[in-house]
C-alpha positions as CSV (number, residue, x, y, z in Angstrom):
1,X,198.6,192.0,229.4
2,X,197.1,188.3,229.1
3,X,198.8,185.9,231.6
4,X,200.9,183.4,229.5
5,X,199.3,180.2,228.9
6,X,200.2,177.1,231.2
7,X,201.5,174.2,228.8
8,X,198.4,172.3,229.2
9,X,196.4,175.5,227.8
10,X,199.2,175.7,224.8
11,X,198.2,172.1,223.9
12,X,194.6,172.9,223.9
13,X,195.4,175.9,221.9
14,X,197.3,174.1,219.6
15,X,194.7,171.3,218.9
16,X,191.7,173.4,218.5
17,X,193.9,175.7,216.0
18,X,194.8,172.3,214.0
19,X,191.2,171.0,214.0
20,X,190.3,174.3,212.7
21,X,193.1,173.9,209.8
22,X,191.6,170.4,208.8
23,X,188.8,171.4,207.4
24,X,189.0,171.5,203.6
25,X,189.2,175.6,202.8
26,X,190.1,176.8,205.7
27,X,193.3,179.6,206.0
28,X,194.9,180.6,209.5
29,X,195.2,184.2,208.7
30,X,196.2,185.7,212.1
31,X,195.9,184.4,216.1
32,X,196.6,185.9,219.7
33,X,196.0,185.6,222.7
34,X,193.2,186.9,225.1
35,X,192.4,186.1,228.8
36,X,190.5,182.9,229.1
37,X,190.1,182.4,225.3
38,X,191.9,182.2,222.0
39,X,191.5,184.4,219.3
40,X,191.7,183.3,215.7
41,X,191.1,185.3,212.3
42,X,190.5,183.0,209.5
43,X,189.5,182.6,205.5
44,X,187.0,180.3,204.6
45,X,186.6,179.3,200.9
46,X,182.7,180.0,200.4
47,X,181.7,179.4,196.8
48,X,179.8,182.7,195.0
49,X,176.8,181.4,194.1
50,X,176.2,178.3,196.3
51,X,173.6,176.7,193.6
52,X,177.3,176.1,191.5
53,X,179.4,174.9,194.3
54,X,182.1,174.1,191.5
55,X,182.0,177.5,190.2
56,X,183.8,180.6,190.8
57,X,185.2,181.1,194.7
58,X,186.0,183.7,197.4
59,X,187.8,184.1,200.8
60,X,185.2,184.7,203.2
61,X,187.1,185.8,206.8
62,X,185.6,185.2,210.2
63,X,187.5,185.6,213.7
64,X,186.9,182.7,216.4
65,X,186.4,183.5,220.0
66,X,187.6,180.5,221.5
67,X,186.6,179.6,225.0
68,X,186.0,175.3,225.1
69,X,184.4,173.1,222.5
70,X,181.9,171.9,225.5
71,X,180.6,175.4,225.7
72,X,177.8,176.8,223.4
73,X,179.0,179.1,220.4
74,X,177.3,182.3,219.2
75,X,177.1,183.0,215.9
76,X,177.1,186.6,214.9
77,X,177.8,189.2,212.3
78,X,177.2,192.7,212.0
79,X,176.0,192.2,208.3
80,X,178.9,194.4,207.5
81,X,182.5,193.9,207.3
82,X,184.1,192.3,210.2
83,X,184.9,194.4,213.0
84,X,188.6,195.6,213.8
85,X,188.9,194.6,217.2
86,X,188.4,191.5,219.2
87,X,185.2,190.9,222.0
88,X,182.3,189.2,222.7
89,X,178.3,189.6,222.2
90,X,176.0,190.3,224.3
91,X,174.8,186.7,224.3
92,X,178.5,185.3,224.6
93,X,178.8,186.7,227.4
94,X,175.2,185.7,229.0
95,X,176.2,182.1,228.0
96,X,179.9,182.4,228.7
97,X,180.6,180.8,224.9
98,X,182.5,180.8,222.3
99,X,182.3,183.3,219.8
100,X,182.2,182.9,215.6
101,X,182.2,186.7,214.0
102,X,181.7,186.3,210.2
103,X,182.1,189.1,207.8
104,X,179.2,189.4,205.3
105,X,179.6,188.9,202.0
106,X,180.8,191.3,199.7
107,X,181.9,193.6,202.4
108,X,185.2,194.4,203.8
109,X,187.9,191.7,201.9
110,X,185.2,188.8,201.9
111,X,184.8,190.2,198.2
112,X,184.5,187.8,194.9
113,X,187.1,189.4,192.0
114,X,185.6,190.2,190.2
115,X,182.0,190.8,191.9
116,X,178.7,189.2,190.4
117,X,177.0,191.8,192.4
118,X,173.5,189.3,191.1
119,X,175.2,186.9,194.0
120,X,174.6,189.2,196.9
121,X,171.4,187.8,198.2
122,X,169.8,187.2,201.5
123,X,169.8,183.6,200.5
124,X,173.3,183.7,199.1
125,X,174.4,185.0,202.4
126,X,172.3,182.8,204.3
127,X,174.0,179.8,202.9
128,X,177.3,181.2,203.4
129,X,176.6,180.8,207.2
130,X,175.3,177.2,206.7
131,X,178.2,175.8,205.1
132,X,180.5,177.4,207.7
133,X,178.2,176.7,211.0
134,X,178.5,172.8,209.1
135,X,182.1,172.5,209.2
136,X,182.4,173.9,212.6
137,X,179.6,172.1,214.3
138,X,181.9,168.7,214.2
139,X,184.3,170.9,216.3
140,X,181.9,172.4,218.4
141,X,179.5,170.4,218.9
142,X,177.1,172.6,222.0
143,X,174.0,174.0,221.0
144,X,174.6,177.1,218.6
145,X,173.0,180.7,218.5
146,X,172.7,182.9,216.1
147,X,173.0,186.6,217.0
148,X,173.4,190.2,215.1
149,X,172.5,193.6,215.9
150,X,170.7,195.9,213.1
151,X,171.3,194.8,209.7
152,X,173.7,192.2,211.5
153,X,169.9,191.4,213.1
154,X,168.3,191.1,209.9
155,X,170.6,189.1,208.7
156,X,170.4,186.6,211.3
157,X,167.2,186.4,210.9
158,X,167.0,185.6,207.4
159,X,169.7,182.5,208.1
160,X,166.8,181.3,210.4
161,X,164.4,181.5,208.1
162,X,166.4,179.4,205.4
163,X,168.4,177.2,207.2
164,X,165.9,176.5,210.4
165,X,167.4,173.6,211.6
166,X,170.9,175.2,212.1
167,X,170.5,177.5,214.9
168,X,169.3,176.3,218.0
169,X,167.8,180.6,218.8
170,X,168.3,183.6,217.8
171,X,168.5,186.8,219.5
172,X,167.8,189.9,216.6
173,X,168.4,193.5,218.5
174,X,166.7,196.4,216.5
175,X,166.2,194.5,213.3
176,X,164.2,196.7,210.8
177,X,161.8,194.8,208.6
178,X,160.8,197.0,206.1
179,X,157.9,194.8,204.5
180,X,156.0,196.8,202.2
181,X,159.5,199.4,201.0
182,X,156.9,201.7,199.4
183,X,154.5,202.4,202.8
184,X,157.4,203.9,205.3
185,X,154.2,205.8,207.4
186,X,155.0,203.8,210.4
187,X,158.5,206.4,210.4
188,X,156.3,209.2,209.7
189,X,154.6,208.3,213.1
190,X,157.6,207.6,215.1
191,X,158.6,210.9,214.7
192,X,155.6,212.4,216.1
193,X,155.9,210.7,219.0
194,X,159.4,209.9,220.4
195,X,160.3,211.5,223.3
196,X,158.4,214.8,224.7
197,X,157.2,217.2,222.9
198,X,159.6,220.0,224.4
199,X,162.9,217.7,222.4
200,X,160.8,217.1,219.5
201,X,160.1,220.7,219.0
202,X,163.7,221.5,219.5
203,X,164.6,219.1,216.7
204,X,161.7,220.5,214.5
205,X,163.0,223.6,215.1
206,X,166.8,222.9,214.1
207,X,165.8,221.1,210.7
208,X,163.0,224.4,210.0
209,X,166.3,227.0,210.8
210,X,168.6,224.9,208.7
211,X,166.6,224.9,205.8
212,X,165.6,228.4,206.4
213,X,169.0,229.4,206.1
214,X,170.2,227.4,203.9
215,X,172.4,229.8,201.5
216,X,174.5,230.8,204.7
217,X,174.6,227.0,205.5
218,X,175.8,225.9,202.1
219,X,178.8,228.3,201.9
220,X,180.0,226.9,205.2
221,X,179.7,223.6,203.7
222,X,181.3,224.6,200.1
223,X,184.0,226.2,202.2
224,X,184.8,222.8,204.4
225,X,184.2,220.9,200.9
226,X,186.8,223.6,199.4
227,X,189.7,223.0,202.0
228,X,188.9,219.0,202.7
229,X,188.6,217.8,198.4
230,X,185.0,216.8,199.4
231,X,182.4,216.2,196.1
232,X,178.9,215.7,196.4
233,X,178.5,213.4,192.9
234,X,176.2,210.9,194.5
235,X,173.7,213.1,195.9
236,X,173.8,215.4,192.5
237,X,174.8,218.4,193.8
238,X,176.4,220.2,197.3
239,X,172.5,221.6,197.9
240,X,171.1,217.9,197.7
241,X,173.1,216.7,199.8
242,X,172.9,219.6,203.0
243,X,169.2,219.1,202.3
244,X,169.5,215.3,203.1
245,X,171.6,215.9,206.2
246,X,169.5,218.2,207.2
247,X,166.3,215.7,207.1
248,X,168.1,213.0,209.0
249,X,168.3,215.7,211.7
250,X,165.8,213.7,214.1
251,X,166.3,210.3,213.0
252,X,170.2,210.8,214.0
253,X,169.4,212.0,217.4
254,X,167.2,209.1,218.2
255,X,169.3,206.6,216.5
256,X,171.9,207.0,218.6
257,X,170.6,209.8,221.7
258,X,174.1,210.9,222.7
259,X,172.8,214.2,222.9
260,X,170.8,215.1,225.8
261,X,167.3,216.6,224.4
262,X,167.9,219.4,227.4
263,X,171.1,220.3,225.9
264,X,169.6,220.6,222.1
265,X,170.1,224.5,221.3
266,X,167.3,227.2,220.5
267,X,167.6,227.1,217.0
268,X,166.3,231.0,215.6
269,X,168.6,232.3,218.2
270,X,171.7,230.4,217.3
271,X,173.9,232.6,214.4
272,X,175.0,231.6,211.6
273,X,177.8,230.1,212.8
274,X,176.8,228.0,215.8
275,X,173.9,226.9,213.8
276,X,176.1,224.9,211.2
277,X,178.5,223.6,214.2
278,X,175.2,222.4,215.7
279,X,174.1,220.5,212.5
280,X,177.8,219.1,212.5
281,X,177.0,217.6,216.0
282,X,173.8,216.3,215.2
283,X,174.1,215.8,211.2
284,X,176.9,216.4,210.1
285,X,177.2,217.5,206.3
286,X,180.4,216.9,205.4
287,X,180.1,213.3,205.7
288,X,177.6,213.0,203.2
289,X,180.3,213.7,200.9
290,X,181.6,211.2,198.3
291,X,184.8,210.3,200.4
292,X,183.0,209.7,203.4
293,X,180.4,207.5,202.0
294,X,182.6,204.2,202.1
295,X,181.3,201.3,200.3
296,X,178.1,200.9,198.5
297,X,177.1,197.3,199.2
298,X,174.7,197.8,201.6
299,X,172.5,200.3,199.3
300,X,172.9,197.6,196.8
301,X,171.2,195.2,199.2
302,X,168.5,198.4,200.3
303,X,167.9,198.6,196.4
304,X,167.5,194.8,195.5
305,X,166.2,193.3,198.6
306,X,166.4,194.9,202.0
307,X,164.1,198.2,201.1
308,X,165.1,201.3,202.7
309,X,163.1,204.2,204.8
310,X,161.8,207.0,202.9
311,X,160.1,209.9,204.9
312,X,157.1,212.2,203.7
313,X,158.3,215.8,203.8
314,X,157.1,216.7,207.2
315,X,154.6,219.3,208.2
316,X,157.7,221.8,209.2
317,X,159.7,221.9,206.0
318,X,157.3,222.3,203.8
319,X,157.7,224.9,201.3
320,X,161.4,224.5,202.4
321,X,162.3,220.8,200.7
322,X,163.9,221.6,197.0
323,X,164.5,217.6,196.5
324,X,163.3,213.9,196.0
325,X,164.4,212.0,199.2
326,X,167.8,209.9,197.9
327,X,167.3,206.2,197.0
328,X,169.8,203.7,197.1
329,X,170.2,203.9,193.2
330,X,172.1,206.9,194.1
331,X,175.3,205.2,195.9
332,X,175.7,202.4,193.9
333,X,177.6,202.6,190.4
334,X,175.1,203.1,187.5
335,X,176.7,200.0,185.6
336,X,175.7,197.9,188.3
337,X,172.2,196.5,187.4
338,X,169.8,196.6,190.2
339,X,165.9,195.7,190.3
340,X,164.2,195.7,193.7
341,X,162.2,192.0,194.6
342,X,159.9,192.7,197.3
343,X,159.0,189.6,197.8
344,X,162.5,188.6,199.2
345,X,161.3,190.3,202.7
346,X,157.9,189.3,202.3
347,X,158.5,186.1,202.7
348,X,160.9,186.3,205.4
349,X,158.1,188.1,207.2
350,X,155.5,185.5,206.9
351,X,158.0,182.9,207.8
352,X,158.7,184.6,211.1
353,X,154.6,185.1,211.7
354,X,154.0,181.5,211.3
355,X,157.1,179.4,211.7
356,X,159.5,181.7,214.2
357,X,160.8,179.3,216.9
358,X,163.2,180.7,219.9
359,X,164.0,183.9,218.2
360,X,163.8,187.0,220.9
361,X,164.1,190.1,219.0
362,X,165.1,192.9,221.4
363,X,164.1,196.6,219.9
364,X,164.2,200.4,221.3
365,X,161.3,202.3,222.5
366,X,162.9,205.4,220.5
367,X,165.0,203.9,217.5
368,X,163.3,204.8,214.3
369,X,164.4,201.1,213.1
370,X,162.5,199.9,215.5
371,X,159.2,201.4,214.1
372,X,158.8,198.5,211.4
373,X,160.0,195.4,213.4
374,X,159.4,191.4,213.5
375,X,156.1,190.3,214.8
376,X,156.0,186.4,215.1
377,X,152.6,185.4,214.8
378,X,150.1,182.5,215.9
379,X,152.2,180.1,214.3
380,X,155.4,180.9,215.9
381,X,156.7,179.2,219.0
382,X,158.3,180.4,222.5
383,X,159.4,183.2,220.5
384,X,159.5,187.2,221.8
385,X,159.3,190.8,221.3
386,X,160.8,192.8,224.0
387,X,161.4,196.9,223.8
388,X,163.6,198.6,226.1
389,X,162.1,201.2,227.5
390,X,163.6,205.0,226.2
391,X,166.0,202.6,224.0
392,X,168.1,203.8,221.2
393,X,169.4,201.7,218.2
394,X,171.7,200.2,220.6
395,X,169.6,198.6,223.2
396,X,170.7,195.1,224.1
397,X,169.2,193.2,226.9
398,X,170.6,195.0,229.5
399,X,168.5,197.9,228.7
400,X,165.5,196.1,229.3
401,X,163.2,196.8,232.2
402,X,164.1,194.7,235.1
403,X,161.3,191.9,234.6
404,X,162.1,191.4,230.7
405,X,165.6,191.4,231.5
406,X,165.8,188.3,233.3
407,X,163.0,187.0,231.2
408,X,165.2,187.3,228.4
409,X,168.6,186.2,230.3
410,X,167.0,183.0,231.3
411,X,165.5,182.7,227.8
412,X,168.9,182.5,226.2
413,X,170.8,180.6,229.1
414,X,167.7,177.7,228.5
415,X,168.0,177.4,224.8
416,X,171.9,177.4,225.4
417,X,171.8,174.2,227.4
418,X,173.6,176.4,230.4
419,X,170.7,177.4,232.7
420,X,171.8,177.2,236.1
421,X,169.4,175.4,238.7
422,X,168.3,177.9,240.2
423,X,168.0,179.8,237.0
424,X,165.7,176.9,235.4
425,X,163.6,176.7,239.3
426,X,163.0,180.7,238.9
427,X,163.8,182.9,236.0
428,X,163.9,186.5,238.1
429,X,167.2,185.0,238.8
430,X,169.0,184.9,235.4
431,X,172.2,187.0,235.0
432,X,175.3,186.6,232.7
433,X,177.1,183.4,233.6
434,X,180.2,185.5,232.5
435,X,181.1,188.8,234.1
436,X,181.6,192.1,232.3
437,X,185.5,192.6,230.8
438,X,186.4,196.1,229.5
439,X,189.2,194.7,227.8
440,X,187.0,191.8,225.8
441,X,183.4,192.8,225.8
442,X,181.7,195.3,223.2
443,X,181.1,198.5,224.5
444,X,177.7,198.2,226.7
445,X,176.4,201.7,225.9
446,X,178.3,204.0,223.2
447,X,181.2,203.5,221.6
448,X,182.6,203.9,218.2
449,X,179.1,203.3,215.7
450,X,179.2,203.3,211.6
451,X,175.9,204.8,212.1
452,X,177.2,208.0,213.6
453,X,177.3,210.3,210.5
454,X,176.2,210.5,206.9
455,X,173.5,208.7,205.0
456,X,171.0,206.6,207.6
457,X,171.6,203.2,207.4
458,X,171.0,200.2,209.9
């Protein structure tokens, strides 16, 4: 349990919580306490389409990790709803800081009633962290960074690219940046080259078997569907949608490796039986059932702006693939108009090429998001592209080899205005200002993932 806060630190407490309220918009929605900081969940009135500020409005929430107003603040969202639990960042903890966790719009309860879905843009979103980093800034007034893993990444970076002047970095982990969404080859590649040969062939192996025997597999499947309620409407049928677990096979395992490629079975010696309780370890078909889809705004964004992966049929199931690879069209309501602009990432991408300045972008040497990352270019300045080595989709600094490690550490402690001496007289000595807390810091390695089962997403 958190010791109980000296009267000087209930004061403090009490102010910042009161600054927090002045601000026109602002809604204390829930507050507790957690060693050495403050934790505050709050609404922000954010209007829907920011180019009508007196317009139609929404509660946007956000939770405050409070630490002192004369540390640096990291700015982060996952790009999805706002987690359930409290913690810190990576970076929050490298710069010992405070912490702002903003839920993006249209997910989770930061949702307009009704929803102009038309108003869920990178730019829209973009200004939705402006206008809240601008009325906290007067409160916390250190340098700021801007932080987001995945589509939390991309999303980050596209605040940078709009609102340049805000942040003073960024740190993007495994951001995809699908430029051109109709040439995906650079996934075709990955997948022909991650890892050995030995895993690769076991995986090969699993997703030929699978579709092999796919009339034993889909009776398993229409039994669990049978007992659990489970439809397949979004896919089309129950067949579709084994098929597209099945495919995602290898980009699962290397997504998130939690399963050792040693302990990957033998596929054609595997019966009937084992093979489907493989694929629900590796796969899992059920959950690309209708109930366990969840919300659809993030294929909206896939279908509009973002773009979304879509494989070739590999060498291996051909003959074997009865269906189109989905498209986000599928998951999102068919009275909801969508029309995809290309040029949104585009330009995003030749922003960070030529005008990128302190922004690290951390990747994995075997995610399959990492295969179409951020390059700054010429134009950019002091920023970086760093791969850990034999890195999944969650590879953070930490995972980095031991020279880009403290590279990067002393990186972010430098553009946070916190580099110790020694740190700014030689680099090789960076490490987190802050040490690791189980009970406050995001899980390091593993740990509870919405990218664990169903339809890939980032």
């Amino acid at each position: 349990p958190a010791a109980a806060p000296t009267a000087t630190a209930r004061g403090a407490e009490a102010d910042i919580r009161d600054r927090l309220l002045a601000i026109p918009g602002m809604r204390l929605i829930a507050e507790e306490p957690s060693e050495g900081h403050r934790l505050l969940t709050l609404g922000y009135t954010q209007p829907v389409d920011h180019r009508d500020p007196g317009g139609a409005v929404f509660e946007q929430r956000f939770t405050l990790l409070h630490k002192s107003t004369s540390r640096p603040t990291v700015f982060h969202t996952s790009g999805y709803e706002l987690g359930t639990y409290p913690g810190r960042t990576e970076p929050t903890r490298i710069i010992d800081g405070n912490e702002v966790d903003l839920e993006h719009r249209y997910f989770g309860s930061s949702r307009p009633q009704p929803a102009d879905w038309s108003r869920l843009t990178v730019r829209q979103a973009a200004d939705d962290q402006h206008r809240l980093f601008t009325a906290l800034k007067r409160i916390y007034p250190r340098k700021w960074i801007a932080t987001g893993n995945s589509k939390g990444g991309m999303t980050a970076t596209y605040y940078e690219r709009f609102h340049p002047r805000d942040m003073d970095a960024v740190v993007a982990y495994v951001a995809p940046n699908d430029v051109n969404n109709a040439e995906d080859s650079a996934y075709d590649r990955f997948f022909e080259k991650a890892g050995t040969e030995e895993c690769r062939g076991r995986l090969r192996a699993i997703e030929r078997e699978a579709l092999i025997r796919r009339d034993a597999m889909t009776a398993r499947l229409a039994e669990e569907a049978a007992a659990q309620g489970l439809t397949f409407d979004a896919f089309g049928s129950l067949d579709q949608a084994y098929e597209a677990a099945v495919r995602d096979v290898s980009w699962r395992h290397w997504q998130r490796a939690q399963t050792p490629c040693a302990a990957l079975p033998d596929a054609p010696s595997l019966t009937d039986q084992e093979l489907y309780e493989a694929l629900g370890l590796l796969s899992a078909p059920a959950a690309y059932a209708d109930q366990a889809l969840g919300d659809f705004a993030y294929y909206y964004q896939a279908g509009t702006e973002l773009g979304m992966p879509r494989l070739s049929t590999p060498a291996h199931l051909r003959g074997l693939v009865r269906h189109p690879y989905q498209s986000p069209r599928s998951y999102v309501p068919r009275d909801i108009p969508m029309t995809f602009k290309q040029e949104t990432v585009r330009d995003v991408d030749r922003w960070v090429r030529d005008h990128a300045s302190r922004m690290l972008f951390v990747n994995g040497e075997w995610d399959p998001w990492s295969a179409e990352p951020f390059r700054p270019g010429r134009g950019a300045k002091d920023s970086h592209v760093l791969t850990a080595p034999q890195g999944d989709h969650w590879s953070h600094i930490g995972d980095l080899g031991g020279r880009d490690r403290a590279f990067a550490t002393a990186k972010l402690l430098t553009w946070a205005g916190v580099a110790p001496a020694a740190v700014r007289k030689d680099p090789s000595k960076a490490r987190p200002l802050a040490a690791y807390d189980s009970a406050l810091d995001r899980p390091e390695r593993g740990g509870a993932d919405r990218t664990a089962a169903g339809p890939i997403r980032p």
